[in-house]
C-alpha positions as CSV (number, residue, x, y, z in Angstrom):
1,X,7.0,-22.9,-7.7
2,X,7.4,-26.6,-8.1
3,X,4.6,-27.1,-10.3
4,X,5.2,-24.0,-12.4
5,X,8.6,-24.9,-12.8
6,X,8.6,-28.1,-13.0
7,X,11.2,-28.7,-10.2
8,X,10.5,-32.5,-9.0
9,X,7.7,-32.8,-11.0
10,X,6.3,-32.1,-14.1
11,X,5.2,-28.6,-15.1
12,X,1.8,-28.1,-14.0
13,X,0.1,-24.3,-14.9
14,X,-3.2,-25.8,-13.4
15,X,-2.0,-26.8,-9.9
16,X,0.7,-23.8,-9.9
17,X,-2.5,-21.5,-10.1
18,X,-4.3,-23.6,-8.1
19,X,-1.4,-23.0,-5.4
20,X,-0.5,-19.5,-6.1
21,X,-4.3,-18.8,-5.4
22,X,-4.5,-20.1,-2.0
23,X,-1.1,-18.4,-1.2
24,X,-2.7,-15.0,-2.5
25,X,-5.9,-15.7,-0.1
26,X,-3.4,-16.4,2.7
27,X,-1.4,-13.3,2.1
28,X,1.8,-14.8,1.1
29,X,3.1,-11.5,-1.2
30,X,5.9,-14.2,-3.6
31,X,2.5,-16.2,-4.4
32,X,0.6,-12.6,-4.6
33,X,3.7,-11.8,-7.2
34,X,3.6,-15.2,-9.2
35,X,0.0,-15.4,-9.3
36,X,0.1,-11.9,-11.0
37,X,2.7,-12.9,-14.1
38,X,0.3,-15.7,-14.3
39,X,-2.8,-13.7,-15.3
40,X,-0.9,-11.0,-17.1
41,X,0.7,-13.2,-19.7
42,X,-2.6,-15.2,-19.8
43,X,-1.2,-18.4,-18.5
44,X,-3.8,-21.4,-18.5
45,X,-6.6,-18.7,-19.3
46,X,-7.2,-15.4,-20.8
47,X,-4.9,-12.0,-19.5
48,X,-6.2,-10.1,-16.7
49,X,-3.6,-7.6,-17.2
50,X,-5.1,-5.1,-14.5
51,X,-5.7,-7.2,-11.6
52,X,-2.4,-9.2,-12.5
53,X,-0.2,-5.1,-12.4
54,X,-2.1,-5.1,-9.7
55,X,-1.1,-8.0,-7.7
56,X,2.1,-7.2,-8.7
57,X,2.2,-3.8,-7.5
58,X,0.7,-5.3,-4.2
59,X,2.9,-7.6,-3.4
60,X,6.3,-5.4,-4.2
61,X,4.7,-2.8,-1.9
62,X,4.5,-5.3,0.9
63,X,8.3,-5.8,0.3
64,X,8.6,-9.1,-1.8
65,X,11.6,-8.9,-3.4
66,X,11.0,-10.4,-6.3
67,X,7.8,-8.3,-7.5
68,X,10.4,-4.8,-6.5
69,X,12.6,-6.2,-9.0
70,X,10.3,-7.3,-11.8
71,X,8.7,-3.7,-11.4
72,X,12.2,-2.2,-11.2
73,X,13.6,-3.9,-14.3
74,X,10.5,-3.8,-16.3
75,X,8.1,-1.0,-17.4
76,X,4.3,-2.2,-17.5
77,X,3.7,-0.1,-20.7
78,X,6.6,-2.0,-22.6
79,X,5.5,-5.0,-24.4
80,X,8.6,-7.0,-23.0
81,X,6.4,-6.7,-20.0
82,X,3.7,-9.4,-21.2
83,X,6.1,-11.3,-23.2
84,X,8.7,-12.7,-20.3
């Protein structure tokens, strides 16, 4: 999150995908849930909308809290979806 964020350092979309990655190959469902909003809006590449819903949808299932409320709050055939 720091990198994506910026928090500490700069803002980094190539090292917070680089780091989300590894955390989705590890199983870590907030990195599963990040990484996901990263390919559906397209960030530093082109949007993978249906494996990034899918991550998504992976990752709330598994209880992360974060991707139950995206989900909750936002409906995937909405264009406020891509745009957040």
């Amino acid at each position: 999150m720091c990198f994506y964020k910026g928090l500490g350092v700069a803002t980094n979309l190539v090292e917070a995908r680089r780091f989300f990655n590894k955390g989705t190959d590890r199983d870590i469902m907030k990195a599963k849930f990040q990484w996901g909003l990263m390919k559906v809006r397209g960030e530093v590449g082109s949007k993978e909308i249906g494996a990034g819903i899918n991550l998504i949808n992976v990752a709330a299932s598994k209880g992360c809290a974060s991707a139950e409320t995206f989900l909750a709050k936002n409906d995937e055939t909405s264009a406020a979806f891509f745009d957040l």
